[in-house]
C-alpha positions as CSV (number, residue, x, y, z in Angstrom):
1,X,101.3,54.2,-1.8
2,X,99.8,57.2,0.0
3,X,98.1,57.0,3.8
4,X,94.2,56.6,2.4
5,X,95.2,53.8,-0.3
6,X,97.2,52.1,2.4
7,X,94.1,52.2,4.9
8,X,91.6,51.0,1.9
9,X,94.0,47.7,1.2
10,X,93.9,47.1,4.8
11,X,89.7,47.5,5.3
12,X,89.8,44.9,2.6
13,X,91.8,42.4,3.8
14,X,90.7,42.5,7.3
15,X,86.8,42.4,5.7
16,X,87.8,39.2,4.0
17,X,89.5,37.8,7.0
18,X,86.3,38.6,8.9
19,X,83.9,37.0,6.1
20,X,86.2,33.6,5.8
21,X,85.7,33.5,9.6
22,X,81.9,33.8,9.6
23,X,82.0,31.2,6.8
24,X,83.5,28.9,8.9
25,X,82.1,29.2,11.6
26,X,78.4,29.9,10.9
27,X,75.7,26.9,10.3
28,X,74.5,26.4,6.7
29,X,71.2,28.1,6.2
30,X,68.3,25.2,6.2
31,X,67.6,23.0,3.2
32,X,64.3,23.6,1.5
33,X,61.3,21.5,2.9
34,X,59.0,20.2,-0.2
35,X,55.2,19.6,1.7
36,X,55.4,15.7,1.8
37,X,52.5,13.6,2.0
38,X,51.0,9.7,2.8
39,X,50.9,7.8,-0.4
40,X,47.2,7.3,-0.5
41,X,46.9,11.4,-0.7
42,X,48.8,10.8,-4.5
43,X,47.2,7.5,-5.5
44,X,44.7,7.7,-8.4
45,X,41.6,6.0,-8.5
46,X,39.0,5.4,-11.3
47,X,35.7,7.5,-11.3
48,X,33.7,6.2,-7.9
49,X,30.5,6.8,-8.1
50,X,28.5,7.8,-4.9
51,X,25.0,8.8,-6.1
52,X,23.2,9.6,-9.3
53,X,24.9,13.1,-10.2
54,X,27.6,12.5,-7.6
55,X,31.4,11.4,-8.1
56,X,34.0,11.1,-6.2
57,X,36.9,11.8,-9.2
58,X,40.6,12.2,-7.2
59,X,42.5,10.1,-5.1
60,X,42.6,7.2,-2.8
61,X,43.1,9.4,0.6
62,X,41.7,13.0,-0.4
63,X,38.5,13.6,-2.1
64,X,37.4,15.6,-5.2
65,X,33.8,15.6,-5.6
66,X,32.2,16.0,-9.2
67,X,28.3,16.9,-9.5
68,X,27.6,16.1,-13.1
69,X,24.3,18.2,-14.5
70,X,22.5,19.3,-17.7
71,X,24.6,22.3,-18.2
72,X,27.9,21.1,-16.9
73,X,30.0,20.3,-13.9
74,X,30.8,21.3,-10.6
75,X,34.2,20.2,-9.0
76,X,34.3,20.7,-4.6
77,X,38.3,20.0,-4.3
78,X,41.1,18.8,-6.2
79,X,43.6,17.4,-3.4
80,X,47.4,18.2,-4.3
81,X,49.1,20.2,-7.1
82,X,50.2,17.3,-8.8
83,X,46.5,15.8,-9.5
84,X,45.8,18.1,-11.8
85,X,46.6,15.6,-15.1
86,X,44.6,12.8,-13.1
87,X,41.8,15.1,-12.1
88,X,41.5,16.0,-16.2
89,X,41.5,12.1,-17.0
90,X,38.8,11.5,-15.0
91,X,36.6,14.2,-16.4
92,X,37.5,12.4,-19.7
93,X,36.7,9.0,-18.7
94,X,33.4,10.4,-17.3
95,X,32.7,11.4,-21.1
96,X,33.2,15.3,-20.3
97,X,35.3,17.4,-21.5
98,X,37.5,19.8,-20.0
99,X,35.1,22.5,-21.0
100,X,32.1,20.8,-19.1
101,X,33.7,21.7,-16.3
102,X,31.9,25.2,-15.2
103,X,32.2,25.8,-11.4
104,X,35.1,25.2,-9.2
105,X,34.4,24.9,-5.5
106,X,36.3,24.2,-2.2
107,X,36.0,23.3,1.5
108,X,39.3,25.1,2.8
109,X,42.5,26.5,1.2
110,X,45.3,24.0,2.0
111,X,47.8,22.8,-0.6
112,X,45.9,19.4,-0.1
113,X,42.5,20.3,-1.1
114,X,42.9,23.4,-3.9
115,X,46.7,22.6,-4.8
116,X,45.7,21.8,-8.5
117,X,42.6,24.6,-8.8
118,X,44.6,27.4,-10.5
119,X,46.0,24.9,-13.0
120,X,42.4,23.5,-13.7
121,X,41.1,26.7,-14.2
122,X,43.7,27.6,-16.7
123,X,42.6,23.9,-18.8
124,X,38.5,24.2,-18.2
125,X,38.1,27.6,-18.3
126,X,35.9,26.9,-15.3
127,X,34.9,30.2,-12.6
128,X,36.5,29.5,-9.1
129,X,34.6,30.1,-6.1
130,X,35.0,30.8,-2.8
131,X,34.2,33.4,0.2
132,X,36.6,36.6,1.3
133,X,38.6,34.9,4.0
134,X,39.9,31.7,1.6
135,X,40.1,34.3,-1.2
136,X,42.9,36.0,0.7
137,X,44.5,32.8,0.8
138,X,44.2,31.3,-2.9
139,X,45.5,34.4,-4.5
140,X,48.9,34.2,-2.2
141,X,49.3,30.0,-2.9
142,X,48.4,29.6,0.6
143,X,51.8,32.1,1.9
144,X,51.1,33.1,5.5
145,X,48.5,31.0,6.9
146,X,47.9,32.2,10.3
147,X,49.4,28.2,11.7
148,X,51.3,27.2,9.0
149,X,53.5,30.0,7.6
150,X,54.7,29.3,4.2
151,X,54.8,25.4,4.5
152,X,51.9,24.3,2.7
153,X,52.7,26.8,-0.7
154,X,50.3,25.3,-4.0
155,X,50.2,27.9,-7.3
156,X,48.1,30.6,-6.7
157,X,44.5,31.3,-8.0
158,X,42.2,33.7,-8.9
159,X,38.7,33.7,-7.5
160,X,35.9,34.7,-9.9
161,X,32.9,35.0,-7.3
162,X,32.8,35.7,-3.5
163,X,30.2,33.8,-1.6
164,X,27.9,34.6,1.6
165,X,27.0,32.2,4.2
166,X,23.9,30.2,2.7
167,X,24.3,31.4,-0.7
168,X,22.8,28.9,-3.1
169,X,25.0,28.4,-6.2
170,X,22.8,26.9,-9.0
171,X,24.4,25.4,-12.7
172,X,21.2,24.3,-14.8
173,X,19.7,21.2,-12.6
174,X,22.7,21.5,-10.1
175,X,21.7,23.7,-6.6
176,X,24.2,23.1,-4.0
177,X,24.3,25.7,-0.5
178,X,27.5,27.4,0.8
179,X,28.1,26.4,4.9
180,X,30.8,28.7,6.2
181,X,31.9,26.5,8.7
182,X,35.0,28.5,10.2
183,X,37.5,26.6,12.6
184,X,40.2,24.9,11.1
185,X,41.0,27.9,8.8
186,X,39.1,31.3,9.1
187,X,37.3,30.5,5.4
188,X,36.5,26.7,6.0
189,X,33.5,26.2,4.0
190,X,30.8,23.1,3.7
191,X,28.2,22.2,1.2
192,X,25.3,20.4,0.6
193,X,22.7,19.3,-2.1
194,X,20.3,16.9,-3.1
195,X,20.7,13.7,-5.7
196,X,19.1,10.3,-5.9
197,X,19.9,6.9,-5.1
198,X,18.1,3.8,-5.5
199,X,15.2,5.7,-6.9
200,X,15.6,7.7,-3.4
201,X,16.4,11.1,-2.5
202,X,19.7,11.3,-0.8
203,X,20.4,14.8,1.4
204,X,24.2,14.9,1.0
205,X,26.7,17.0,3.3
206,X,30.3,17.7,1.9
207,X,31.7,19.0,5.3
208,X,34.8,20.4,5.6
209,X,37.9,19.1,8.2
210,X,36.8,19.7,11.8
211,X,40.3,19.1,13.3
212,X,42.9,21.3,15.2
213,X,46.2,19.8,13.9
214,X,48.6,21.5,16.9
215,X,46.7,24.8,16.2
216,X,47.8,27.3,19.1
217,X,43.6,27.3,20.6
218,X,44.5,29.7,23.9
219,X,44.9,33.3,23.0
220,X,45.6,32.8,19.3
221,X,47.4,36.6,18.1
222,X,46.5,35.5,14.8
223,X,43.2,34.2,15.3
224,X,41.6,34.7,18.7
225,X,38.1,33.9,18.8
226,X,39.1,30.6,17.4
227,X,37.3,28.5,19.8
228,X,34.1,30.6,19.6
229,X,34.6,29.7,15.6
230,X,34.8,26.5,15.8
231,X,32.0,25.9,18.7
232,X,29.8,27.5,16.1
233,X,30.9,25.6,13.7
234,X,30.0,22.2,15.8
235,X,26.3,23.6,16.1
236,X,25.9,24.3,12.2
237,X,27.1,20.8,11.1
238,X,24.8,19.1,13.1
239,X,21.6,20.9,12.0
240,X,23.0,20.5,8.2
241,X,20.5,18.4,6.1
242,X,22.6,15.1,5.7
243,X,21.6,11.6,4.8
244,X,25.4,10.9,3.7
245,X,28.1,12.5,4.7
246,X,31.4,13.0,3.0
247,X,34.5,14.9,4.1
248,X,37.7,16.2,2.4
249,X,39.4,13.4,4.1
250,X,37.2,10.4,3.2
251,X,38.4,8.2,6.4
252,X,36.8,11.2,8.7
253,X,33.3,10.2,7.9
254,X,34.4,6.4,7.3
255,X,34.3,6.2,3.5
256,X,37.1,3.9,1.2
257,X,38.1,5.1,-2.0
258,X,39.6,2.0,-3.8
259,X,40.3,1.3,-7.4
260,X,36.7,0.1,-8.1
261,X,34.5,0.7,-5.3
262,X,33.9,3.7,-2.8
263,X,32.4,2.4,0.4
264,X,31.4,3.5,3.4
265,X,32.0,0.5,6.2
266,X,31.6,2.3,9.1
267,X,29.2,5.2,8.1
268,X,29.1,8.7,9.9
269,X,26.7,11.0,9.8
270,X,27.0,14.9,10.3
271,X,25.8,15.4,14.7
272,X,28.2,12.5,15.2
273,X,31.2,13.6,12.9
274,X,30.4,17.1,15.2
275,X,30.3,15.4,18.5
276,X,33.6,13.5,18.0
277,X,35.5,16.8,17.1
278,X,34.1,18.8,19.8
279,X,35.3,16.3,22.2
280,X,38.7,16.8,20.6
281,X,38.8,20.3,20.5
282,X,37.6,19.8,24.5
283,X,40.8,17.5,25.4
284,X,42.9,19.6,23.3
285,X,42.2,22.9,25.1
286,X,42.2,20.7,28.4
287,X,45.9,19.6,27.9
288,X,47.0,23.4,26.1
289,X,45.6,24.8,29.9
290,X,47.5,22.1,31.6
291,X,50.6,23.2,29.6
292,X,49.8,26.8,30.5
293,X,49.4,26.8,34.1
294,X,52.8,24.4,34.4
């Protein structure tokens, strides 16, 4: 065996010696995280019924509102990826069927709000809408969120319009208004509309999640004029029209979503749902400056 083949057997062996060392020695690379949730996120419920046009149509601990018109429907969220089957059932049981379904809405674009939108889309046929900043963020299946990385991954989607701020969007006898309400991601959005109860009018605000959930809120690389954003956002909400208020979370505005009933025991309305998250946001930024100056 010449000098160079002698020196080649020898890089080998010594490169395998080195590799069975690292193996040995270095920690297992992480197990995959699946985005787990409370049970009452995945429990179905039956149609609930909350006004004339107005349905609440997904699960016992996340809300997917259905405005039911003379041309079609509107869905505002679908909750997780998985509810897409349920989601179509209750369309179904509502005597629609999954063509009725025209306009696709949402309040923010977390796996738990617009995990199931891309495959609903692909069974209705339905136009998704949303503004610029969510956009971004529906056609990546929520990748890079400027908080939560890739942890909270859904299938992508497509959207078919971009909204403005106060941009009416109208299906036959259905008007609702678009409320960018920024804070808790850059393209949170709120809605409201009229319907009837009782005979009554009822001025009803679908407002989007006004919480901080460990959100970095001091000098934010990602997003630094989040404070200013949601301060805004506290001032909008409370001027919104809103005799009833629902949230993407029903327990934030003090609704229960059972198998038969949706009820509203302790009843919030839009200035105080504001108030309580401001003084949140206030103690939270408090205690992140406490944290700093230690």
């Amino acid at each position: 065996m010449g000098t160079k083949a002698r020196a080649a057997v020898a890089a080998v062996a010594i490169g395998a010696a080195a590799s069975t060392a690292y193996a040995q020695e270095a920690t297992p690379l992480p197990q995959l995280q699946a985005y787990e949730v409370r049970a009452a996120w995945r429990q179905p419920v039956a149609p609930l019924r909350i006004a004339e046009r107005t349905w609440q149509i997904g699960t016992a601990g996340l809300s997917a509102i259905l405005l039911k018109g003379s041309d079609g429907a509107i869905l505002i969220d679908g909750g997780m990826p998985q509810a897409a089957d349920h989601l179509l059932a209750n369309l179904q049981a509502l005597g629609l069927a999954p063509s009725d379904l025209k306009l696709i809405l949402h309040s923010h674009a977390h796996a738990d709000h617009v995990g199931p939108l891309a495959a609903l889309r692909r069974a209705t046929g339905a136009s998704v809408l949303s503004n610029a900043e969510s956009a971004r963020l529906l056609a990546q299946g929520g990748a890079d969120d400027i908080h939560f990385g890739d942890h909270l991954l859904y299938p992508p989607v497509h959207v078919d319009r971009v909204l403005q701020d106060g941009e009416n969007v109208v299906l036959g006898d259905l008007r609702l208004r678009v409320h960018f309400t920024p804070g808790h991601t850059p393209g949170s959005m709120s809605w409201t509309w009229d319907d009837r109860r009782d005979g009554r009018r009822l001025r009803i605000a679908y407002v989007d999640s006004l919480s901080a959930p460990d959100y970095r809120l001091l000098d934010n690389p990602r997003y630094p004029r989040i404070v200013d954003a949601y301060r805004a956002t506290f001032a909008t909400v409370r001027a919104l029209p809103c005799d009833l208020l629902m949230t993407p979370h029903p327990d934030a505005s003090g609704w229960r979503f059972q198998a038969d009933a949706a009820t509203q025991p302790t009843p919030v309305d839009c200035r105080g749902y504001a108030e309580a998250a401001e003084a949140r946001l206030e103690a939270q930024l408090a205690a992140e400056r406490g944290e700093t100056e230690r």
